[in-house]
Each structure stands twice: as C-alpha cells, then as structure tokens.
SEMI-893190 format. One line per 8 residues: their letters; for each residue x, y, z of C-alpha. Coordinates in Angstrom, 3 decimals. Each point is the difference from the previous one (the first is absolute). Last residue first. Layout:
N
A) X:Y:Z | ...
//
This chain:
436
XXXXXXXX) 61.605:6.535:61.257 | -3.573:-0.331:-1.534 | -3.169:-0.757:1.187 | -2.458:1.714:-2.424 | -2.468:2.465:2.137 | -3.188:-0.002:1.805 | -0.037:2.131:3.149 | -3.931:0.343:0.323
XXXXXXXX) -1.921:-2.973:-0.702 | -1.135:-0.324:-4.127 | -3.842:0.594:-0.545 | -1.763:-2.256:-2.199 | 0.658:-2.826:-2.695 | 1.355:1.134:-2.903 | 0.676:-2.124:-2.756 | 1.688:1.528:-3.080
XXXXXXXX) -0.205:-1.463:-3.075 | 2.181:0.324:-3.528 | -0.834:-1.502:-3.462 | 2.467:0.888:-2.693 | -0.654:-0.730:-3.837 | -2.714:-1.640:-1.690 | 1.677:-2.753:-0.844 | -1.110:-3.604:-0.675
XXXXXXXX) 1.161:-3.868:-0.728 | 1.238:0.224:4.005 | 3.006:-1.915:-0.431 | 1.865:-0.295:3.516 | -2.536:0.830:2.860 | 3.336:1.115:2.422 | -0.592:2.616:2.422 | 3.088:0.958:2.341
XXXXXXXX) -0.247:0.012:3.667 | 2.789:-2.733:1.290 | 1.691:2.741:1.553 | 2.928:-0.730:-2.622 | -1.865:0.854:-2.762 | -1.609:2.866:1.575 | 3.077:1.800:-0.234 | 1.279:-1.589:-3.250
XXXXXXXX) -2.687:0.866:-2.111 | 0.330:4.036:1.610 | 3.155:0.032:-1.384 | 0.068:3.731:-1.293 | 3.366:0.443:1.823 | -1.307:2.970:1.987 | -2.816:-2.318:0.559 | 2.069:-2.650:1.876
XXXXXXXX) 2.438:2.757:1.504 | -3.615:1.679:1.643 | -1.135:-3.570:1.141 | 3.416:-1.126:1.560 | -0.070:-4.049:0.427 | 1.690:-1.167:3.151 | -2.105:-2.839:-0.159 | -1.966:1.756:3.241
XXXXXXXX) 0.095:3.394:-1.873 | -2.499:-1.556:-2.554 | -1.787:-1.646:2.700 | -0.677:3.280:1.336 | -0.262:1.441:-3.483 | -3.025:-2.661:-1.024 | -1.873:0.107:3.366 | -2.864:2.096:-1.134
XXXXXXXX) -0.492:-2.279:-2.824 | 0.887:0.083:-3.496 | -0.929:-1.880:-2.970 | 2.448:-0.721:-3.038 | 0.425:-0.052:-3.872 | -0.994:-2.281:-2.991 | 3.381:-1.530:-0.136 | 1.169:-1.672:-2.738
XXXXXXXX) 2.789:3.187:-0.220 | 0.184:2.566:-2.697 | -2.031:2.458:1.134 | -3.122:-1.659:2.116 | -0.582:-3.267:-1.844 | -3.485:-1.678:0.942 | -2.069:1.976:-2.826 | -2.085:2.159:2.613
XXXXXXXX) 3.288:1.731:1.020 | 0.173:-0.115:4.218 | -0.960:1.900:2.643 | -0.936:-1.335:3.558 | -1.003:2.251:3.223 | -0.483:-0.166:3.342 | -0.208:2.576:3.173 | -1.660:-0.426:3.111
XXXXXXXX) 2.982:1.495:1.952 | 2.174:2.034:-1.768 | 3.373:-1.787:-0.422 | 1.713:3.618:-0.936 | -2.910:0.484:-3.170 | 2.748:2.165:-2.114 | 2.236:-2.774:0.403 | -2.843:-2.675:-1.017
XXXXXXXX) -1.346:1.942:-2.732 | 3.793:0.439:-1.612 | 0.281:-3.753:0.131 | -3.328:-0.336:-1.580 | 0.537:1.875:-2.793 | 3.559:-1.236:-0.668 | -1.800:-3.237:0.213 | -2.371:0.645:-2.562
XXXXXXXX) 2.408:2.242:-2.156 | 2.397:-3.497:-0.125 | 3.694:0.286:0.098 | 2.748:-2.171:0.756 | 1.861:2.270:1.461 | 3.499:1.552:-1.167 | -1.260:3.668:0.713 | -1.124:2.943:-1.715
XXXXXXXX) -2.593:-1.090:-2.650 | -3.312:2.418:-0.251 | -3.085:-2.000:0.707 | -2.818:0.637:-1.502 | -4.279:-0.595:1.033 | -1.838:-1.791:-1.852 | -3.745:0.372:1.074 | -2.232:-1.960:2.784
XXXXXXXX) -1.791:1.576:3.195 | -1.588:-1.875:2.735 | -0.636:1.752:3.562 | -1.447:-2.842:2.161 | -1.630:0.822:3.373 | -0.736:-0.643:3.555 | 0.335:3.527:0.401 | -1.700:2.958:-0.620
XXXXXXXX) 0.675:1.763:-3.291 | 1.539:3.519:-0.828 | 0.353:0.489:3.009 | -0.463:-2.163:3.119 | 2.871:2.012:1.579 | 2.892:-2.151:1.062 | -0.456:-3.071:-2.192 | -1.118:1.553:-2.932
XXXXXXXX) 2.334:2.518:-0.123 | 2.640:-2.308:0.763 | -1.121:-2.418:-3.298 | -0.251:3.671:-2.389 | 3.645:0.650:1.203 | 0.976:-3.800:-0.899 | -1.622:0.573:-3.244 | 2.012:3.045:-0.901
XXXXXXXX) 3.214:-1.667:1.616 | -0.464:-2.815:-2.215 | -1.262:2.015:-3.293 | 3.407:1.517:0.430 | 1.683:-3.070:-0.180 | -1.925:-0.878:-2.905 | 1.524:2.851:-1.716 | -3.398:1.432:-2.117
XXXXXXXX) -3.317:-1.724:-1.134 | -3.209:-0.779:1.781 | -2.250:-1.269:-3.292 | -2.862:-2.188:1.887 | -0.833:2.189:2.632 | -0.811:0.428:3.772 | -2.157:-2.855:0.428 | -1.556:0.279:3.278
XXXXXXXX) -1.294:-3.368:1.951 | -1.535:-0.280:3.649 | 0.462:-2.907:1.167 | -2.534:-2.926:0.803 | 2.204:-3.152:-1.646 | -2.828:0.331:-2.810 | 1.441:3.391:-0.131 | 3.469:-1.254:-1.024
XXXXXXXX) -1.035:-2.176:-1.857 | -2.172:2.355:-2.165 | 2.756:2.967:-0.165 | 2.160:-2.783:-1.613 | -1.972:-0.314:-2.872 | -0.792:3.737:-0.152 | 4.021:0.451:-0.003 | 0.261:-2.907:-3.386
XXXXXXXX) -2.884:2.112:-2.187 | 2.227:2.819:1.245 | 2.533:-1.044:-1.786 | -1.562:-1.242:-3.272 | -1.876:-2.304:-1.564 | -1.321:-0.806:-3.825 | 0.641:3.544:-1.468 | -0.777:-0.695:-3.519
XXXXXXXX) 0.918:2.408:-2.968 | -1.273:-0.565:-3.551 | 1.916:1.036:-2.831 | -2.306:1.357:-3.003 | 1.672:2.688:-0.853 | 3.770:-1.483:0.739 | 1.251:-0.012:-3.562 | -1.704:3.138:-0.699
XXXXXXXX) 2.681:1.823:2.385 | -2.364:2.472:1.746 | 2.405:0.046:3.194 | 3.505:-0.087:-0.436 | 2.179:-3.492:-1.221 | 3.444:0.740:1.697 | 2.794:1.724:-1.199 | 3.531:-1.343:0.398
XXXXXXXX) 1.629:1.978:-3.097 | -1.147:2.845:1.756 | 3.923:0.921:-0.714 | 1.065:0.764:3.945 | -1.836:-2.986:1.144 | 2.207:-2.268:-2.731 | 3.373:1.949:0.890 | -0.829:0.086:3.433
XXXXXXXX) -0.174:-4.220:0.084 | 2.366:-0.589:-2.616 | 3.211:2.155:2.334 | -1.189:-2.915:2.879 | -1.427:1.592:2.825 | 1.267:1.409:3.595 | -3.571:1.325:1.346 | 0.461:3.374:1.316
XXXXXXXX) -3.652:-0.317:1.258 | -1.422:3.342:-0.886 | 2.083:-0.791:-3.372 | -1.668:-3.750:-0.792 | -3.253:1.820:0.815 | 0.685:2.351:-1.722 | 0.832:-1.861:-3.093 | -3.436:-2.170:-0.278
XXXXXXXX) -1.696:2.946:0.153 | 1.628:1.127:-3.067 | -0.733:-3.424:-1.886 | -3.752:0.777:0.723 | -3.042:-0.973:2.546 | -3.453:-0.214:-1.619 | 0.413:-3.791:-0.743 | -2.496:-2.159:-1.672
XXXXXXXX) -0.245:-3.532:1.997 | 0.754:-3.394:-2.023 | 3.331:-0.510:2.169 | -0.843:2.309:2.782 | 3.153:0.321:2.392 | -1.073:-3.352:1.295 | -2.663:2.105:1.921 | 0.735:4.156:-0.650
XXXXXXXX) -2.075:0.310:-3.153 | -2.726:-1.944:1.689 | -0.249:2.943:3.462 | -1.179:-1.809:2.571 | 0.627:3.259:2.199 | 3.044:-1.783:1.989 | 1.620:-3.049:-2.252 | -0.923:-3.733:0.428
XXXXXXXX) -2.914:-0.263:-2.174 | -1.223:-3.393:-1.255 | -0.910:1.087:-3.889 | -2.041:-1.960:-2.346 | 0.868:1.692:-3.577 | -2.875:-0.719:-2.747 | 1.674:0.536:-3.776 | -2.497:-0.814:-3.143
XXXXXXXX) 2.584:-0.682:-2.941 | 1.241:2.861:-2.622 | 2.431:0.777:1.954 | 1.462:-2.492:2.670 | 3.404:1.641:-0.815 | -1.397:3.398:1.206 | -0.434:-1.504:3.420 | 3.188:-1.555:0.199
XXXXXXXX) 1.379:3.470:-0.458 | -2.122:1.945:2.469 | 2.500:0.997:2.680 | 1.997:-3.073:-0.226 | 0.789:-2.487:-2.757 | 3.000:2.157:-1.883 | 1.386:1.020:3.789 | 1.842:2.501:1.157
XXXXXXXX) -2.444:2.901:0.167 | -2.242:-2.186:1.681 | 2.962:-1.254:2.690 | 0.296:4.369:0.473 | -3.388:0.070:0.892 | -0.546:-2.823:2.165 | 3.116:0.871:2.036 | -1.878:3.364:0.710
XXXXXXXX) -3.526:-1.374:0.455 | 1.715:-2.738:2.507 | 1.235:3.527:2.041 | 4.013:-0.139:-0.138 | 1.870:-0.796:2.917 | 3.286:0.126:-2.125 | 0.717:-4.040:0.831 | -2.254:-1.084:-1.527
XXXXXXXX) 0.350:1.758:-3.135 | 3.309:-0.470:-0.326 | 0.205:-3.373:-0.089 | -3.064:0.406:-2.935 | 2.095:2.250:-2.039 | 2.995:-2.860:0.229 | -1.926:-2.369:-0.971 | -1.571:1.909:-2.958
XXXXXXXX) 3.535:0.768:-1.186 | 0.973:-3.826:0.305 | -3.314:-1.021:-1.570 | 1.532:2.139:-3.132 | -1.123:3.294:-1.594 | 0.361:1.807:-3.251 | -3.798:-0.210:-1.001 | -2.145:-1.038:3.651
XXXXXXXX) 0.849:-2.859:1.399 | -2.417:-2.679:0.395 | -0.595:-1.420:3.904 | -3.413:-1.210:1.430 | 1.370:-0.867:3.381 | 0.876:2.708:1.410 | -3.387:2.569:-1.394 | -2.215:-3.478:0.403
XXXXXXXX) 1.014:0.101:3.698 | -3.926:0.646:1.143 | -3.047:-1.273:-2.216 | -0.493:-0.019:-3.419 | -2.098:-2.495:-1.331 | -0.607:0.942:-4.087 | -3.061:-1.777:-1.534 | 0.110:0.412:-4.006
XXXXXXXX) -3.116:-0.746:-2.114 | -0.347:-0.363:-3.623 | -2.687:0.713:-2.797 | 2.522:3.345:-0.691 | 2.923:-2.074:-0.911 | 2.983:-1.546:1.572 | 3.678:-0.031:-1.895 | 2.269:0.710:3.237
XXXXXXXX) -1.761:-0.804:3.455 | 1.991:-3.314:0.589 | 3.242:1.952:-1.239 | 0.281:2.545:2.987 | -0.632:-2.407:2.377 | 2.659:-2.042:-1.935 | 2.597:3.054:0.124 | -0.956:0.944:3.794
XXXXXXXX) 1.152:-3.618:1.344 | 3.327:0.107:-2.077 | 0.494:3.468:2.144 | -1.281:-1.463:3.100 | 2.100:-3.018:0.289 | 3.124:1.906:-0.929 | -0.495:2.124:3.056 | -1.788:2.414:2.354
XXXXXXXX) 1.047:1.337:3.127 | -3.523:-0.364:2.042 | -0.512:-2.178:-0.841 | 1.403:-2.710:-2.309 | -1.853:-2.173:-2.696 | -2.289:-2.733:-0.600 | -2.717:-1.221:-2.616 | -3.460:-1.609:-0.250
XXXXXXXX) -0.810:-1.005:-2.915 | -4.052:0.299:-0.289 | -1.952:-2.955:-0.839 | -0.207:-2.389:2.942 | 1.673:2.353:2.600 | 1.923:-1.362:3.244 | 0.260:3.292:1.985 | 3.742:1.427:0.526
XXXXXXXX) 0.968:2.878:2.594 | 3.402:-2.115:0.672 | 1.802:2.179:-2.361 | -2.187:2.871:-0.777 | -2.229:0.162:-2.751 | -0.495:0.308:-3.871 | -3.202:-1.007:-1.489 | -0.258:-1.740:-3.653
XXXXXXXX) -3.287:-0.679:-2.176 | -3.031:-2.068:-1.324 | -3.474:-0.331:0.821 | -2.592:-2.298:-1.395 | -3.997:0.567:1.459 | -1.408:-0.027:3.471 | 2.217:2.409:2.151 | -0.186:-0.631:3.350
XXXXXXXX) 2.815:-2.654:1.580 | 2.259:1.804:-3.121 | -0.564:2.903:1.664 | 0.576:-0.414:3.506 | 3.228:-1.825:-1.550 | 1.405:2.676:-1.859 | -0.868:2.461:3.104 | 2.205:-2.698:2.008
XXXXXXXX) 2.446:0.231:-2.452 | 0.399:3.963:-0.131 | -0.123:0.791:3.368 | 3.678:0.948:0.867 | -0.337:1.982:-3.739 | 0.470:-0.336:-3.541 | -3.046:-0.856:-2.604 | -1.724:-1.746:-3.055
XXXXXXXX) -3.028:-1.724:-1.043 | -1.178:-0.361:-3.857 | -3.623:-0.703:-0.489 | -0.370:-0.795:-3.372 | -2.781:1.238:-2.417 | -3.807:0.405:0.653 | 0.688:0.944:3.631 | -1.089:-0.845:3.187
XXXXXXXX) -1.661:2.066:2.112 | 2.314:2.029:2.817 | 1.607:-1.409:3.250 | -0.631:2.517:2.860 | -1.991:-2.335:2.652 | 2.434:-2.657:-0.546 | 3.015:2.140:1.356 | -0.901:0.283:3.520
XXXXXXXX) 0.054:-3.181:2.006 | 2.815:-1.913:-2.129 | 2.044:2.622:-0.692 | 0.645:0.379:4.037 | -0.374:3.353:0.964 | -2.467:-0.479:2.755 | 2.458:-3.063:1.735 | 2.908:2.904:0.113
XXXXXXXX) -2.593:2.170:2.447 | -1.133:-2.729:2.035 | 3.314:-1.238:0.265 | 1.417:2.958:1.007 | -3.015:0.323:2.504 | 0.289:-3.379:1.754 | 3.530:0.471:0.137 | -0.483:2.856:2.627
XXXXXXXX) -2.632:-1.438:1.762 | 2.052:-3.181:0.965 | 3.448:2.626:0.564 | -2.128:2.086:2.447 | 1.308:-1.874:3.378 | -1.339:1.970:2.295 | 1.056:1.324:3.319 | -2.406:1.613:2.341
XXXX) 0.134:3.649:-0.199 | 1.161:1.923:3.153 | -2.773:2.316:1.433 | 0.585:3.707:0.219
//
C-alpha cells in the first residue's frame, strides 16, 4: 500500500468554515425575508449573538421609519441608526441582560393592530435575554444555567427548563406584541431547526410543560435553588401553548440555518476537486463520543473504500454536550476533536477542524481547533499527554499550546457547530500515534 504524500489541509480547512460562517451572515440572507410595511409602526426587537447585525441588514433594507431595541453579546455589537443596540453576558447571564429584557419588553407594550413587530432571534437569546420567572432572582437563574452546562444536557433540555424560567421566554414576548402584526426572523443554531428551541422561543408557542421542565432537572440531578422546584413543581412557570389567540397570526421565518452553512462548505470543498458528504446538520450526543464515532467512520474510509472513496470531505454540524469532569478549559469543539484525534492514532491522510460558528467555542474566544495527523506526536513531543488532556476536558488548552487553535473573534452569526473531515486516501500499513 502506497504512503500518502503529506498535505497541509489547514488552507482547505478554513476555507470551508469560512464558507459556511460567511452564508449565515445577516447581511446575505435576511433581506429576502423582510415583510411589507405596515400602516402603523414598525417596532424591532431581539436577543441573540446575531441580533445587531440582523438589526442592521434590516435597517440597510427597510424603506420606511423603524424603531426598536436588540440585545447581544458583548463585543457582538453592529452600529445601528435607529435601533438601540444593547449588551449583556453569555453564556452566564447578568444584570445587563435583565435591564436589557425589561425595555425590550416595554418597546412592544401599547401597539395596535395597524402595527408591525420584527423579532431577530438568533442563537444565545435564551442566556442573554434574562427575566425571572414569579419568585425568582438572576442569582437562581445563574445558578440553573451553571448547572446546565455542566450536566451534559441536550440544548432542547436546557432550553426547556430556561422557558419554564423565564417571563419573556417560551412565547411570552410574543403574547406581549398582541394585538400588533408579529414576523419572527430566526438564524437557527439548534439540531432539527426547531423555533421553539432557538433563543428558547421568545414569541414562539410552547407545547412542552412545567412537568417536563422537572424531569429533566431530576434525570439530571440538577442541584437548584428551593424557588426553582417550587415554581416548576406549582405550573406556576407555564409557558404560552399552542392556539394562544395572542400568537394567531405570528409569522415564523427561517432565514438560514445549519445546513444552509454545510452546503456552503460542501461547494469549496468540491471546487477544490473532492468529493463532499454531509453527514447531518443536527449530530448530537457527548462530543467525545461523536469523536471516536467519526474517527471510526475516517478508518473505514481509509482502509476499505466504504462508505465513500477517498479524497473526500465528511461535513456534519449539530451541538453536541460535554459532560464536566475535569479542571479544563473546556470547549465541545475541541473536546471533539481531541477525542477524534486519539481515536484516529496519527492516521495518515487525516485532517479535521471544528469549531462553534459564532467564534466562541464554550466559554473561551476561541472558535476551536484543526487537527493533523501529526497533532499527538507533537503533542507527546511538548510532553503534552492527549488522553490526561481530554480526561481533564481541556481540549482549548491542548491545541492551544500546539499553536492549532481557531480564532475568527466576533463572527455576528451562529448557527451552531461546523465540523470537517479531510480524507485523503489510503493510510501505509503500521500507522499509529507516537507515544512513550
């Protein structure tokens, strides 16, 4: 069996995330949704990562007087004419974001039937956009977030139990709009697309109940404040349900999503003559599971021709979870890609890059990491342990200190976690990690 030429992939590799974040820019594909104007006011509010730049998309298209207040993250901010913009914490949220949700919440109070709210809701809306629900505090919803991401909790999950915690969420802003014309624009950044589930759906009726809410924070054995059980326990936390007159005649807008980003991606890659496979926009589960999944897939490939030849690219995007064990610093991306490159042994012809779409992979400014068939024996080189690295879920620092982290800083998007494998033929016999 022939040896495979190395290549650097890192060009190619880049090339695609930024294909894929450059497709969900506000800019590109929010004009095509933006509704007529109204006879009234046109009122624009929202929470999210992407929330100023949508603002501004809008404000660069809309031809009559507009009016309103966004909330994003800090740093995320787009110079608006006539919308406030506004900035808070994520993905622990804070004072910012509670003051931030009261004058959303006020800019759509007293508005009649002849007028028009726009709602941008795009990814970290459910952190940022913070009102305690009756008996709470932002302490208690601080804490309930912690714990959240920590638990390894599904984003539907924590989305549930935020919406059940919340007096904006899970339809609330929505039904505050009433009796005006509502039109959400949605960026999705959650697996399935799903509206009630993006931002924790602020003007989105809610199937899910108080009791659901509860198991999860049981199948978890979450740790929460006595007001938190008491409120889920009560119903007194119940959402605005489906058929809710106040939301009859919401409009919902899906203006880009995840795989809108992977096809992107898919089109550099085969301009660059490769064979391209998306395996799905909504791969969920332990990322470091996904890695070894991914990493099998990659050998099978490589050794067998099945279930694709190589050259080729296997994209695939999704949130994956990462259950906290160590002292790391984190990052599902990385963790991802850490686990991929153990389970891969410094397989020959092997590359790959993951990394959040919003430039901020957990809770570092980092948007993640590529890796090369040479990452562990380097690794080992620096006297850097791959298996203690992910054991201590500090994937960031692992490829930190290789020199192989991704930094974009402030993307202005988010639709969620973009991951690509390239594979570029048969690996020689004997191919392992070099370790002592």
């Amino acid at each position: 069996m022939d040896a495979i030429r190395p290549v650097d992939r890192r060009p190619l590799l880049r090339s695609m995330f930024a294909a894929a974040i450059a497709a969900a820019q506000p800019g590109l594909c929010l004009p095509p949704h933006l509704p007529a104007r109204p006879k009234g006011r046109t009122i624009v509010v929202g929470a999210g990562k992407a929330s100023a730049a949508m603002a501004r998309a809008l404000e660069d298209h809309w031809d009559g007087p507009l009016e309103g207040v966004v909330l994003t993250r800090y740093g995320y901010d787009v110079p608006c004419k006539h919308i406030e913009i506004l900035q808070a914490a994520h993905p622990l949220p804070d004072q910012a974001g509670l003051h931030a949700a009261e004058r959303i919440r006020q800019a759509v109070s007293g508005l009649t039937p002849d007028d028009l709210v726009i709602a941008l809701v795009s990814g970290g809306a459910s952190a940022l956009l913070v009102a305690p629900g009756p008996g709470l505090t932002l302490a208690d919803k601080q804490a309930v977030n912690t714990a959240l991401l920590h638990c390894g909790a599904t984003i539907a999950e924590m989305n549930c139990v935020r919406r059940h915690l919340s007096s904006i969420k899970g339809g609330r802003l929505g039904a505050a709009c009433h009796p005006a014309r509502l039109v959400t624009l949605l960026i999705s950044d959650v697996p399935g697309d799903s509206p009630v589930d993006i931002g924790s759906g602020p003007t989105v009726a809610d199937p899910t109940t108080c009791a659901d809410a509860l198991a999860i924070v049981d199948r978890y054995r979450l740790e929460v404040p006595p007001s938190v059980r008491s409120l889920l326990d009560s119903g007194g936390g119940e959402t605005v349900k489906p058929g809710d007159p106040r939301l009859a005649g919401n409009e919902i807008r899906m203006i880009t999503t995840p795989q809108i980003a992977l096809e992107a991606a898919a089109r550099v890659a085969r301009d660059a003559g490769l064979a391209t496979h998306i395996l799905g926009d909504s791969l969920e589960g332990e990322a470091r599971d996904l890695g070894r999944i991914l990493a099998g897939i990659s050998r099978q490939v490589v050794r067998y021709g099945q279930p694709f030849q190589a050259p080729c690219v296997l994209l695939s995007g999704g949130e994956t979870t990462v259950t906290l064990r160590g002292r790391g610093r984190g990052g599902r991306n990385v963790e991802f890609l850490l686990a991929l490159g153990i389970a891969l042994d410094g397989l020959a012809g092997v590359h790959a890059i993951a990394g959040d779409t919003d430039g901020v992979d957990g809770a570092e400014e980092i948007a993640g990491a590529c890796l090369a068939p040479d990452t562990l024996q380097r690794a080992w080189a620096m006297g850097i342990n791959p298996r203690t690295s992910l054991d201590d879920n500090d994937g960031h620092g692992f490829f930190q200190r290789l020199g192989d982290s991704v930094v974009t800083g402030p993307t202005l998007t988010n639709v969620n976690d973009f991951r690509a494998i390239v594979i570029d033929g048969c690996a020689p016999s004997g191919a392992s990690e070099s370790a002592p």
